[in-house]
Biotite code that builds the C-alpha atoms (Angstrom):
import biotite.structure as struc

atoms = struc.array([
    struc.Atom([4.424, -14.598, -19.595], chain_id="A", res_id=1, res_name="UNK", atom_name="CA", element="C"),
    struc.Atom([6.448, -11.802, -17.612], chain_id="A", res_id=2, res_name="UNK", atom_name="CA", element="C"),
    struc.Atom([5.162, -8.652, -16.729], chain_id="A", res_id=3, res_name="UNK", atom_name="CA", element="C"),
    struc.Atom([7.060, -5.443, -16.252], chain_id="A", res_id=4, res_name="UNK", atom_name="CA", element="C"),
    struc.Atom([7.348, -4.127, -12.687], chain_id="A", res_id=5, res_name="UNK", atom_name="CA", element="C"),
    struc.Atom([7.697, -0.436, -12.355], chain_id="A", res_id=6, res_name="UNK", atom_name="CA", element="C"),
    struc.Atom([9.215, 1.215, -8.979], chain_id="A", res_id=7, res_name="UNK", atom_name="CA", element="C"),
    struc.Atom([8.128, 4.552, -8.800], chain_id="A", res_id=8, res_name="UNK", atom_name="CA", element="C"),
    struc.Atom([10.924, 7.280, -7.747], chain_id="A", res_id=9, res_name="UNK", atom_name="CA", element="C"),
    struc.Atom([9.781, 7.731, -4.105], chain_id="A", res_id=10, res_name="UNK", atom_name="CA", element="C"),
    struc.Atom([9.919, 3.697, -3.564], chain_id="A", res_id=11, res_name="UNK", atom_name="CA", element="C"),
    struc.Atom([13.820, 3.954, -4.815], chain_id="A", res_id=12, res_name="UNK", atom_name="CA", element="C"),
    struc.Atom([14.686, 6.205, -2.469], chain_id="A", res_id=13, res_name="UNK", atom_name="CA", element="C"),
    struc.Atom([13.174, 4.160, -0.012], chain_id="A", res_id=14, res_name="UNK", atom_name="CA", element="C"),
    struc.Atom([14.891, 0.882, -0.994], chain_id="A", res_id=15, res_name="UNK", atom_name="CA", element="C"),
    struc.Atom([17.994, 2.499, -1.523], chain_id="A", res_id=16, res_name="UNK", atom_name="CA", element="C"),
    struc.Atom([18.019, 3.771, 2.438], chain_id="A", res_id=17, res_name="UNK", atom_name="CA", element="C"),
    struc.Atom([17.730, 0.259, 3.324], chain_id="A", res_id=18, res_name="UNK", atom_name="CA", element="C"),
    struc.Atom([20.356, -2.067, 3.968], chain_id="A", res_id=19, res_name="UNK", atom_name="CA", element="C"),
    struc.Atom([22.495, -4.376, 1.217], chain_id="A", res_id=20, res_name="UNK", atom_name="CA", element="C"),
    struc.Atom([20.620, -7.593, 2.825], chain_id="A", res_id=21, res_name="UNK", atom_name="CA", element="C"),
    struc.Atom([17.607, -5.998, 3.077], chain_id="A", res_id=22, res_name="UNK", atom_name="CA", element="C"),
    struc.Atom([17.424, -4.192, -0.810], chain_id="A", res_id=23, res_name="UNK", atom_name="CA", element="C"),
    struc.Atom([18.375, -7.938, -1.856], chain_id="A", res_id=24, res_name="UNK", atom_name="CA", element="C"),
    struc.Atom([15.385, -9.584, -0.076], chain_id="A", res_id=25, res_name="UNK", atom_name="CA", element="C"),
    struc.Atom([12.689, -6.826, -1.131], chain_id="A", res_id=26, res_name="UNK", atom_name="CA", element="C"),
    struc.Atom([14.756, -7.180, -4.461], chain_id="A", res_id=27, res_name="UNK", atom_name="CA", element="C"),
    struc.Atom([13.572, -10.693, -5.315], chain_id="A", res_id=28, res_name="UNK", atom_name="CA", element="C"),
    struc.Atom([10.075, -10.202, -4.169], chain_id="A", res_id=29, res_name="UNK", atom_name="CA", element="C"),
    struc.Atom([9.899, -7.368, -6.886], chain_id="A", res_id=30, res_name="UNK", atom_name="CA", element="C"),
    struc.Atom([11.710, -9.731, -9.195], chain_id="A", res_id=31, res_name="UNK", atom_name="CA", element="C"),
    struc.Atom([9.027, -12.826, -8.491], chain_id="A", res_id=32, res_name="UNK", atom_name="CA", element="C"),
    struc.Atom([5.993, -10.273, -9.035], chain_id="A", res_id=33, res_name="UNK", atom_name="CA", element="C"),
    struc.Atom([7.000, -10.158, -12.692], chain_id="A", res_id=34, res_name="UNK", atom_name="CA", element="C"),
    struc.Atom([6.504, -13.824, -13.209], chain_id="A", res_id=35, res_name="UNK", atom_name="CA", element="C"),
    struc.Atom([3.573, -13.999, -10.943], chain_id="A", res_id=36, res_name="UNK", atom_name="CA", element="C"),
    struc.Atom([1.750, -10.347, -10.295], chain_id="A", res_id=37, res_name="UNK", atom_name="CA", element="C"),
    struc.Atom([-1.091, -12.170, -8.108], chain_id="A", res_id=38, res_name="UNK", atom_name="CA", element="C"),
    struc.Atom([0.639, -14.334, -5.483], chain_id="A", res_id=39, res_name="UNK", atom_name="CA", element="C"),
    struc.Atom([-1.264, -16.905, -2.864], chain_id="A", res_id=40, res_name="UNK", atom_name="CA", element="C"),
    struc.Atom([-2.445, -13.796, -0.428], chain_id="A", res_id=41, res_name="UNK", atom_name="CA", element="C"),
    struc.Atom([-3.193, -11.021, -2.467], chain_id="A", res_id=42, res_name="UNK", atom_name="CA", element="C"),
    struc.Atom([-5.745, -9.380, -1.757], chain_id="A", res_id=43, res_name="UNK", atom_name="CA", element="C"),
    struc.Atom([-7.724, -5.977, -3.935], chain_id="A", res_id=44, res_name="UNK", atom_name="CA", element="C"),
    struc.Atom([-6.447, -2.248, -2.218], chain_id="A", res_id=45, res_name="UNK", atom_name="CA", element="C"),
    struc.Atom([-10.772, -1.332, -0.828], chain_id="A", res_id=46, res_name="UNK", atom_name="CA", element="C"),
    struc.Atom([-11.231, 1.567, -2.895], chain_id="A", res_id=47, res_name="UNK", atom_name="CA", element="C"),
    struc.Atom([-8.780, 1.614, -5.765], chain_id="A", res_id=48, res_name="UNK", atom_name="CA", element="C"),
    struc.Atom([-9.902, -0.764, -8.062], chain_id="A", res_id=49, res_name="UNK", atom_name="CA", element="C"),
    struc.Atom([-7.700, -2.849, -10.032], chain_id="A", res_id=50, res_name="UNK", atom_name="CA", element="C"),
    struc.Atom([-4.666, -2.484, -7.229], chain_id="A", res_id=51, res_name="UNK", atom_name="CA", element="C"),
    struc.Atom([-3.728, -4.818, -4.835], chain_id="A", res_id=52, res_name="UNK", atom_name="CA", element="C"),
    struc.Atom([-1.842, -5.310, -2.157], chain_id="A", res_id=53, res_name="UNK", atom_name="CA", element="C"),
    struc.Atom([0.796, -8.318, -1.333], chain_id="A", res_id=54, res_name="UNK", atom_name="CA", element="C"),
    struc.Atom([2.533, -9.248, 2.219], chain_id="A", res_id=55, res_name="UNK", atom_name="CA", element="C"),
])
């Protein structure tokens, strides 16, 4: 099952001030967290339930 990942308007901007190599690396880390939203490491955001956060 895939999931769709949404990148909020403020995160574009951010990836799009980064460079071509860089954008492509974040890129397929985005790209894996629709096939697998809850990687080996995640761990729940204290304080905002049902978010989490991923290195």
């Amino acid at each position: 099952m895939n999931y769709r990942v949404l990148i909020s308007e403020t995160a574009q901007k951010f990836l799009s001030s980064l460079t071509s190599k860089s954008r492509g690396i974040i890129g397929r880390k985005i790209d894996d967290l629709a096939g697998n939203p809850r990687p080996h490491g995640y761990e729940p955001i204290k304080g905002a339930s049902g978010y989490y956060r991923i290195r």
